[in-house]
TIKOLKOL-535728 format. One record per residue (C-alpha): residue in one letter; z, y, x. Coordinates in steps of 0.05 Angstrom, whole numbers, plus 5000, padded with zeros to 4 digits. Each point is the difference from the previous one (the first is absolute). Last residue first. Example, Ala and Ser with C-alpha at 12.3 -4.5 7.8 and 13.67 -1.06 7.14 Angstrom:
// residues 2
s514349795273/a501349314973/
//
This chain:
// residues 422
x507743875414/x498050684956/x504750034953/x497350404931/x503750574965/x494850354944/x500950834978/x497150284944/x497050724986/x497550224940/x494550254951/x494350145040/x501149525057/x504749965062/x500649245019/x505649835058/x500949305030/x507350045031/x502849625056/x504549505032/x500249665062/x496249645051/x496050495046/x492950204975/x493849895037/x497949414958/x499550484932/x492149904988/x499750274937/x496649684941/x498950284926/x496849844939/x498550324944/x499249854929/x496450414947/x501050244925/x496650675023/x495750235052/x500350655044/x505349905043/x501050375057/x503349665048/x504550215066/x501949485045/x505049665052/x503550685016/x505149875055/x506349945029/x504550554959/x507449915004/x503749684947/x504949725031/x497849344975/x493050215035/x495050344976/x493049844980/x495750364947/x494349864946/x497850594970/x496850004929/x494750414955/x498549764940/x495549764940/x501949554945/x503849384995/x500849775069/x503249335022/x501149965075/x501049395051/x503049885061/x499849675059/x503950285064/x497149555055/x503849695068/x506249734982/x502150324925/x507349724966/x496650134950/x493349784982/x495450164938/x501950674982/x498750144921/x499750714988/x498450274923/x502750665021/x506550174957/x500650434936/x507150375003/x504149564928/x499550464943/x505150024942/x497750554948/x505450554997/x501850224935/x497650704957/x505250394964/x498250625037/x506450264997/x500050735025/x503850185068/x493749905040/x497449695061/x492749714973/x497349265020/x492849864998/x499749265001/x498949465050/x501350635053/x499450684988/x505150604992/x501450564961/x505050555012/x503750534963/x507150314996/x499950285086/x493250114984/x493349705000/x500549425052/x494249545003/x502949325030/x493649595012/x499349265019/x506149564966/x498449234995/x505450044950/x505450364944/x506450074987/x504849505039/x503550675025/x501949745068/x504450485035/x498850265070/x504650295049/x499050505058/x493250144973/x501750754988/x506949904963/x498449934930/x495849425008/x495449544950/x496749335004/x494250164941/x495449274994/x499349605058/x493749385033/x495250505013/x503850605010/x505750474975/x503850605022/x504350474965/x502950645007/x506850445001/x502250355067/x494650555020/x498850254923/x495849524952/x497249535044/x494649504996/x496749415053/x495549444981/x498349485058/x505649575016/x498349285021/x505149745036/x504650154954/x507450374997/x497650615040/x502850175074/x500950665013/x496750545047/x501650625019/x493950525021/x498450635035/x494850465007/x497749724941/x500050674953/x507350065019/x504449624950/x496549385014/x500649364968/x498649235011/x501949534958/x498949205029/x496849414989/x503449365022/x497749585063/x500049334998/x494349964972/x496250584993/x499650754987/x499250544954/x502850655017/x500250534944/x500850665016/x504750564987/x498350795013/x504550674999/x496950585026/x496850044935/x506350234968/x499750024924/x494249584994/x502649455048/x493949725040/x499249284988/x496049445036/x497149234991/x498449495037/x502850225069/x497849305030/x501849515047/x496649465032/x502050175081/x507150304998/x501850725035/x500950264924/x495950605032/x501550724963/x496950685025/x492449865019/x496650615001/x493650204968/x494350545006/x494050214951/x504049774940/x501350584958/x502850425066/x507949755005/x498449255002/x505749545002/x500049215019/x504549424968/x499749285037/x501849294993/x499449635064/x496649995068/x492549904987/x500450464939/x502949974926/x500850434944/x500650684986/x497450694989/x503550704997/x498150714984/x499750755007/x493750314998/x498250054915/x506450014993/x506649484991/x494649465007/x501449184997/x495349435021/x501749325001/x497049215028/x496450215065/x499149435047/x498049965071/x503450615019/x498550665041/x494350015027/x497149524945/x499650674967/x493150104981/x499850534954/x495250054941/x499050654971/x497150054922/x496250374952/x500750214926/x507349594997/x503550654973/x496950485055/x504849875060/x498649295013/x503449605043/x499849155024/x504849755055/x496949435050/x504449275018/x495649395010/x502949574995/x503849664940/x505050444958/x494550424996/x499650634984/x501050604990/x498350614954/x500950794987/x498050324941/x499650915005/x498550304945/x505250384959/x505849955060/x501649245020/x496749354977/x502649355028/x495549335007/x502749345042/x497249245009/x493450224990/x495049445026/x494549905044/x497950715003/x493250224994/x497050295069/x498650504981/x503450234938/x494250214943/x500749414949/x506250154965/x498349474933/x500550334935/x506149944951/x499350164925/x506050054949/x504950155052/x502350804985/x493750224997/x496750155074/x501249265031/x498749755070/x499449325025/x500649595068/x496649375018/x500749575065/x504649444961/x507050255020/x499350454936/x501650695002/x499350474925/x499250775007/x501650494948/x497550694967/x501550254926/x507650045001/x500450305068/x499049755064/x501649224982/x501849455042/x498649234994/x502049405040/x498149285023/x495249784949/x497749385017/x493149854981/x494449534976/x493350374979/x496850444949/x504850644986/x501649704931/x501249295021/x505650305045/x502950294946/x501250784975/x503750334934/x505849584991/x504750394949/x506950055014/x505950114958/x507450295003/x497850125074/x501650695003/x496450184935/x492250155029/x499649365035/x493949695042/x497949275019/x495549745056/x497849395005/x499249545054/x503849314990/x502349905069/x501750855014/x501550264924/x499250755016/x504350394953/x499850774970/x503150494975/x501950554957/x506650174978/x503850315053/x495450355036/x493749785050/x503449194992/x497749515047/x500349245004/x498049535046/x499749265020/x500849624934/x502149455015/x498949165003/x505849554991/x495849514956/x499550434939/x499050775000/x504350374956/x497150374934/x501650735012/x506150104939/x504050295061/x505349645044/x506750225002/x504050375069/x505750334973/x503750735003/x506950054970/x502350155070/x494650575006/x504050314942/x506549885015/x497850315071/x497450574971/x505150274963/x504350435045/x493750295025/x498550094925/x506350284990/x500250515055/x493250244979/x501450124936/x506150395020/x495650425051/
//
């Protein structure tokens, strides 16, 4: 009892002591991220570089990294969106390309999943629970259909659940029964519950505001009744915390410092960060009452909580929460921007616009108003060739005077554009 009184007494000079540093991972360059990481104990794991496609894996807690998969290697053009192990033998790898991967040995081969009817667009979401059962989502972009297997990725289940949302961006399990799924549907962002393995769903959280998302989710491992999410949104809108302490049958909300918030990770109900496309770590200690910019870190995806002493995170690096020095220094990143050039503003009759791709992607082009409420979707591309230009023209004549905002969703951010239509 004396050893536990002092190390209750302890622990919050401890956790104080705690950091967010970047890892020896090589960071990406021009503001792009890494968008996952995931860790099966406290030492080995493994990161999915999204832009730049490669995966990377660590057996010393991130003290190095060895790359062991690229884009080149699995014969085409990808972004890797996320990755998930089972075990330390079996993975799976999501792109947002129409291809998803397997592995049986740890990451040094990866086979394409070829047996899901039909094949999903794009994983935007993967969560294993139990010994073998995977879950996935997707996409980000319609349409929105969940992904299970319960034999280690042998077969699959595709569910259509468009029913539901029109966007799927997270998947989380406490069980192989119990879970939650997020993102976005016709009348805001949105988290739904399943209580049979996915056969049925509820809808238990609406943000009430058309162009939201829940981007990303977290179930508190020593109290799953408690849950936070991530609410990305758009200008002018901020982000915003939610959290349940109920299993979502009820939820407060808070507003976020950004606009863009999509990473979400708490140690214990009060202390946790949150981060997005254009942050590094803003911490609170209160909930999400107050937030406190950490200038550590950016473009922040994935917040992979270990313990209440261990975390690792990914964004333009791979960033670990520890109370060790690391001795490694930030690399200044600016967010990477679309190459979008509009070509009148103030705008009379025609939106014209044009769009500079570099590789392959996926985009939304939005309307809202300069409240920021949803008009319109003006169009959803696929891209499939690289080093092009686009162009773009919308008829805009049967829209009042005023201000407004020109939103483009792709795969590695989100950006908001004022233009005055006269």
């Amino acid at each position: 009892m004396k050893h536990l009184s002092l190390l209750v007494y302890l622990l919050p000079f401890i956790l104080y002591s705690q950091t967010w540093q970047p890892t020896s991972i090589t960071p990406n360059t021009n503001g792009q991220r890494f968008d996952d990481v995931f860790f099966i104990n406290d030492n080995i794991g493994w990161a999915a570089n999204g832009y730049y496609a490669a995966v990377f894996k660590t057996t010393d807690g991130g003290n190095t990294w060895t790359e062991q998969v690229s884009s080149s290697d699995l014969g085409g053009s990808y972004y890797f969106r996320n990755i998930e192990f089972i075990d330390e033998n079996i993975g799976f790898l999501g792109t947002l390309n129409g291809k998803f991967f397997s592995t049986n040995d740890g990451g040094i081969t990866w086979t394409e999943v070829t047996n899901i009817s039909p094949n999903p667009q794009a994983i935007c979401g993967l969560n294993a629970v139990g010994s073998s059962t995977i879950y996935g989502c997707g996409a980000y972009f319609t349409p929105a259909y969940i992904i299970k297997s319960t034999d280690s990725g042998l077969n699959w289940q595709y569910i259509d659940m468009s029913a539901y949302a029109n966007a799927l961006v997270e998947i989380k399990f406490i069980n192989e029964l119990t879970g939650y799924a997020c993102g976005s549907n016709a009348t805001g962002a949105v988290v739904l519950k399943t209580t049979d393995g996915g056969l049925n769903w509820n809808e238990i959280y609406n943000s009430n505001i058309g162009g939201e998302y829940v981007w990303k989710l977290q179930i508190l491992e020593s109290n799953n009744d408690v849950v936070f999410g991530a609410v990305e949104s758009m200008a002018p809108h901020f982000g915003k915390l939610i959290k349940s302490t109920d299993a979502g049958t009820n939820w407060n909300s808070y507003n976020a410092p950004e606009t863009s918030i999509q990473a979400v990770g708490f140690i214990n109900e009060n202390k946790g960060w949150m981060g997005g496309h254009t942050t590094g770590f803003y911490e609170t200690v209160d909930g999400g009452q107050t937030w406190t910019n950490l200038n550590v870190g950016s473009n922040l995806n994935r917040i992979f909580i270990i313990s209440p002493a261990l975390a690792y995170a990914s964004g333009t690096s791979i960033y670990k929460f520890t109370d060790a020095s690391l001795n490694i220094s930030e690399v200044e990143s600016n967010s990477k921007t679309l190459d979008i050039h509009i070509k009148n503003n103030p705008v009379y009759t025609t939106l014209e616009f044009s769009i500079y791709f570099h590789n392959n992607d996926n985009l939304l082009i939005e309307l809202y108003d300069s409240k920021g409420t949803f008009i319109k979707q003006l169009s959803r591309e696929i891209i499939t060739a690289t080093g092009i230009e686009k162009h773009y023209a919308f008829d805009v004549s049967e829209l009042s005077s005023g201000t407004y905002f020109l939103n483009l969703h792709n795969n590695f951010q989100r950006e908001s554009i004022k233009f005055i239509k006269q």
